[in-house]
C-alpha positions as protocol buffer text, in pm:
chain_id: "A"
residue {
  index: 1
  type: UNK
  ca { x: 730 y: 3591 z: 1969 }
}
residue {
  index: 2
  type: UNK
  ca { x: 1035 y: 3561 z: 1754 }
}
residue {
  index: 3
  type: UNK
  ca { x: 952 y: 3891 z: 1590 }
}
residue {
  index: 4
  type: UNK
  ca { x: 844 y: 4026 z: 1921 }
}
residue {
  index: 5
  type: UNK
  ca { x: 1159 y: 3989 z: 2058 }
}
residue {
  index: 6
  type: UNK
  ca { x: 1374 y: 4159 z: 1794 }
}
residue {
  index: 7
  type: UNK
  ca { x: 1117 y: 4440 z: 1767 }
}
residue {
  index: 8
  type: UNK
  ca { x: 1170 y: 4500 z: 2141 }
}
residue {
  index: 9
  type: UNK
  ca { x: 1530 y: 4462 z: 2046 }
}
residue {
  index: 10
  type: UNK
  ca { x: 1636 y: 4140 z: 2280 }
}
residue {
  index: 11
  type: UNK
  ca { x: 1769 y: 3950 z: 1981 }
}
residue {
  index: 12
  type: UNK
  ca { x: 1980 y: 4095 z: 1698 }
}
residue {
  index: 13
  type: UNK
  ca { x: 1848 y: 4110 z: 1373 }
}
residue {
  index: 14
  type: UNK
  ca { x: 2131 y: 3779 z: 1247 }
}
residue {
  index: 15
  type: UNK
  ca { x: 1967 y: 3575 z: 1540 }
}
residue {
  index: 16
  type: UNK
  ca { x: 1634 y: 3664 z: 1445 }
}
residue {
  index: 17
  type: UNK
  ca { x: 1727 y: 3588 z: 1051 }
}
residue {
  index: 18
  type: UNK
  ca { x: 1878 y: 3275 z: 1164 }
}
residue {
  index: 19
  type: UNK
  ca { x: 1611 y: 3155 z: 1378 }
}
residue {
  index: 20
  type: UNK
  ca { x: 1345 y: 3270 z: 1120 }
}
residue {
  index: 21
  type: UNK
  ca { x: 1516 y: 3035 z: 827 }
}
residue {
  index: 22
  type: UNK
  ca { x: 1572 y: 2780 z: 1085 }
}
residue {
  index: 23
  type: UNK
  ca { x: 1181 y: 2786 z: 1156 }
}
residue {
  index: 24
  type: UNK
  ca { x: 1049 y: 2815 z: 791 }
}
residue {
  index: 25
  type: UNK
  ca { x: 1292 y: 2544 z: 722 }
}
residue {
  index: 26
  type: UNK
  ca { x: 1175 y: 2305 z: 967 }
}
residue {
  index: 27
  type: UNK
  ca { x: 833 y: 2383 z: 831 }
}
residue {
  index: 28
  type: UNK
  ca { x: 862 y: 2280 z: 499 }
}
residue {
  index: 29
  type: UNK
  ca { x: 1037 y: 1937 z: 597 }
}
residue {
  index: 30
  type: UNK
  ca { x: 721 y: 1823 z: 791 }
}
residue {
  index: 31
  type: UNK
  ca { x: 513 y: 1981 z: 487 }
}
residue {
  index: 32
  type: UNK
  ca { x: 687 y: 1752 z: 285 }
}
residue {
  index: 33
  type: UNK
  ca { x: 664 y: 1428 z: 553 }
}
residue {
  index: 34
  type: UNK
  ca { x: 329 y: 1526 z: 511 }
}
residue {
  index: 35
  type: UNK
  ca { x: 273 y: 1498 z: 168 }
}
residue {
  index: 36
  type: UNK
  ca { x: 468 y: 1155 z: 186 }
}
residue {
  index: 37
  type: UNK
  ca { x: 267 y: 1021 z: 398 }
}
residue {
  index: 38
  type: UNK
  ca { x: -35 y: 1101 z: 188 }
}
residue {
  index: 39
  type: UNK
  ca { x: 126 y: 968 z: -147 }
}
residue {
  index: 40
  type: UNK
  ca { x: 238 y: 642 z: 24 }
}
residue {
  index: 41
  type: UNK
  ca { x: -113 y: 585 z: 180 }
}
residue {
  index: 42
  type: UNK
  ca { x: -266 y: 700 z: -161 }
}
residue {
  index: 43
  type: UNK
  ca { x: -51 y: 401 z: -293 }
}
residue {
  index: 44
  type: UNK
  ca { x: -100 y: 132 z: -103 }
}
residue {
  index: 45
  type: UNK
  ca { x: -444 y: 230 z: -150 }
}
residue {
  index: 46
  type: UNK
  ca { x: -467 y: 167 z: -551 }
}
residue {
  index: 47
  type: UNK
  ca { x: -203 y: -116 z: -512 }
}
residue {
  index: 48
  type: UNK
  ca { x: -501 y: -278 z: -306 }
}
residue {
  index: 49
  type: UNK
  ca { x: -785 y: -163 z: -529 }
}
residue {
  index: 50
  type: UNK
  ca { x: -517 y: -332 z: -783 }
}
residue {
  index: 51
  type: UNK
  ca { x: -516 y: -663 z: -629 }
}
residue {
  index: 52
  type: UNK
  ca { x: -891 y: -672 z: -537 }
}
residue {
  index: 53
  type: UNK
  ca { x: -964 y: -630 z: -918 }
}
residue {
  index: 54
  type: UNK
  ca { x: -702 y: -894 z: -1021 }
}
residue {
  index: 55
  type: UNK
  ca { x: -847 y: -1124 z: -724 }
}
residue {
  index: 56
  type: UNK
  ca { x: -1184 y: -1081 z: -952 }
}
residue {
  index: 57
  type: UNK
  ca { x: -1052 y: -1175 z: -1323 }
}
residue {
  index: 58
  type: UNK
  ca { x: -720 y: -1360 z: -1212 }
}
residue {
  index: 59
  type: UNK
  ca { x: -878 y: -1683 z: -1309 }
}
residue {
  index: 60
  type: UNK
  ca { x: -971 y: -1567 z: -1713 }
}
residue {
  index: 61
  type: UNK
  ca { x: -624 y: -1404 z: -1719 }
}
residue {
  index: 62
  type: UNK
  ca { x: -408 y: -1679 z: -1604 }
}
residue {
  index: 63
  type: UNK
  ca { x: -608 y: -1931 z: -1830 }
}
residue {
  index: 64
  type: UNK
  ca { x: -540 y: -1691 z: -2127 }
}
residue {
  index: 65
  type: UNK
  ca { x: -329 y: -1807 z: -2386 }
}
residue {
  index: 66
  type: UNK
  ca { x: -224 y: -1438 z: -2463 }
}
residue {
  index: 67
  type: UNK
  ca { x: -46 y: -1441 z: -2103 }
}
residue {
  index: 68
  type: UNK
  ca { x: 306 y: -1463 z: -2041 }
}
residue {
  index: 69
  type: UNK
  ca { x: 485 y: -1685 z: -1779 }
}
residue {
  index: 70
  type: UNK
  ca { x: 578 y: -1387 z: -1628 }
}
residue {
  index: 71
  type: UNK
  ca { x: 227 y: -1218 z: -1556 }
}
residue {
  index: 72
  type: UNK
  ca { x: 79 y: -1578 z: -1442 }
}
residue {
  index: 73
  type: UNK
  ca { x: 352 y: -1567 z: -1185 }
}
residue {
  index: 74
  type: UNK
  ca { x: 267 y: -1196 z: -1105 }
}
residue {
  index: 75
  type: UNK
  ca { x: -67 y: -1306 z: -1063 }
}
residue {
  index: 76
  type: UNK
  ca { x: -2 y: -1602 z: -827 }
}
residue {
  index: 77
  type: UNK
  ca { x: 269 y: -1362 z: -626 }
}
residue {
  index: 78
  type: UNK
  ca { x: 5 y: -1105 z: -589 }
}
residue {
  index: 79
  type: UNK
  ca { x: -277 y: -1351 z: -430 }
}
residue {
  index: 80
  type: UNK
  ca { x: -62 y: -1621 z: -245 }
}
residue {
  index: 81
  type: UNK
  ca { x: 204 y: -1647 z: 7 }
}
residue {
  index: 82
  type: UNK
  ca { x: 241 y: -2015 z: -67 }
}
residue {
  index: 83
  type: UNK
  ca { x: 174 y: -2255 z: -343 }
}
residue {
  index: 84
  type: UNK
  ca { x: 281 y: -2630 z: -235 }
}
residue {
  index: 85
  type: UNK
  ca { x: 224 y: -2937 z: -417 }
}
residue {
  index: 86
  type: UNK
  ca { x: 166 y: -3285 z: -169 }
}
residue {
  index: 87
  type: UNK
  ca { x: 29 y: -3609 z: -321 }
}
residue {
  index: 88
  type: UNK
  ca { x: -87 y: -3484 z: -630 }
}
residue {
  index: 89
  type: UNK
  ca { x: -268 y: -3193 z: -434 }
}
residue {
  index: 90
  type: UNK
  ca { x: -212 y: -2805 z: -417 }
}
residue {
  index: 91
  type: UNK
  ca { x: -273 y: -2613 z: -156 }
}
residue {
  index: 92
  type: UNK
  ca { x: -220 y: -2276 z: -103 }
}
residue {
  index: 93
  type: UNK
  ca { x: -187 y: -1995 z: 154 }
}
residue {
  index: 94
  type: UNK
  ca { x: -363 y: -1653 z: 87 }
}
residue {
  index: 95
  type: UNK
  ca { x: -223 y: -1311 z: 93 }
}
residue {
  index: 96
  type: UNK
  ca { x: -411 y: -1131 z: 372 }
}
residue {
  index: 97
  type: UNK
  ca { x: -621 y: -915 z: 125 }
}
residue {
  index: 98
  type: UNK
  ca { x: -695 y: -1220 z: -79 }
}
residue {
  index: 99
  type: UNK
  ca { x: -815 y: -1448 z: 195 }
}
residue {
  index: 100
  type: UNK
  ca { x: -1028 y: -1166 z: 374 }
}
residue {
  index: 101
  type: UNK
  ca { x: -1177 y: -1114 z: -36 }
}
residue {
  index: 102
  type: UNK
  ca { x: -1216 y: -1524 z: -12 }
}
residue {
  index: 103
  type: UNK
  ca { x: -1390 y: -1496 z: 308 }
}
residue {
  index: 104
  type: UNK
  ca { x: -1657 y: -1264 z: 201 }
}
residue {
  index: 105
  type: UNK
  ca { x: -1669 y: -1362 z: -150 }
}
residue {
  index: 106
  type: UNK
  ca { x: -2041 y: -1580 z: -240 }
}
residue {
  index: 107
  type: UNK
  ca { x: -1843 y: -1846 z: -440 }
}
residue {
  index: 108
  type: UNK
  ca { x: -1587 y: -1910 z: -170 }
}
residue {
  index: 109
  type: UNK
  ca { x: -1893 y: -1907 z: 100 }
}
residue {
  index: 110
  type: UNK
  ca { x: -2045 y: -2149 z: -170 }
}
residue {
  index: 111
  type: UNK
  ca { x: -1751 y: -2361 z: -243 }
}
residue {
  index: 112
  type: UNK
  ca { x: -1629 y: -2420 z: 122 }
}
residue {
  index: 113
  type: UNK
  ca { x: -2014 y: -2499 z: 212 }
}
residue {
  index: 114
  type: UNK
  ca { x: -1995 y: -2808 z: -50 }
}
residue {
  index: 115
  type: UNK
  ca { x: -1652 y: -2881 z: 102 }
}
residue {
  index: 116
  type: UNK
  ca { x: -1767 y: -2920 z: 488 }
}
């Protein structure tokens, strides 16, 4: 319509420049909000393939000599909101991704079967 309207000569040919840059501009911002919001899903998405892998081998890593302080606390950031300590007893709280990999996992099933 844009075009229309400076062919039929009801807009000079600045506005119609103006306008035009104004449009193609606008365009490429939500081209690029786009793409953001496919690179930030994309992310979250391996950082939770990530943590579902660690959830699976966290136990062998954290009891491996070759691992620092700092990835055993990585690991234990990563799969818990809380760690406390009470009477000689830890308990924990799970991340939301860890307890709903608890909840389906066979062991935990198994484990909190024995516990009941």
């Amino acid at each position: 319509m844009l075009y229309d309207d400076k062919l039929a000569g009801l807009i000079s040919s600045e506005r119609y420049m103006a306008k035009h840059e104004s449009f193609i501009s606008e365009i490429n911002d939500l081209q690029k909000k786009k793409g953001g919001i496919n690179q930030e899903y994309e992310t979250k998405y391996m950082n939770g393939i990530a943590n579902i892998e660690l959830s699976q081998d966290a136990k062998a890593r954290f009891i491996d000599d070759k691992t620092s302080n700092d990835d055993k606390r990585i690991i234990l950031t990563k799969l818990f909101e809380k760690i406390s300590l009470k009477d000689n007893s830890i308990s924990v709280t799970y991340t939301k991704l860890t307890q709903a990999i608890a909840r389906n996992s066979g062991l935990s099933k198994e484990i909190l079967g024995h516990a009941k």
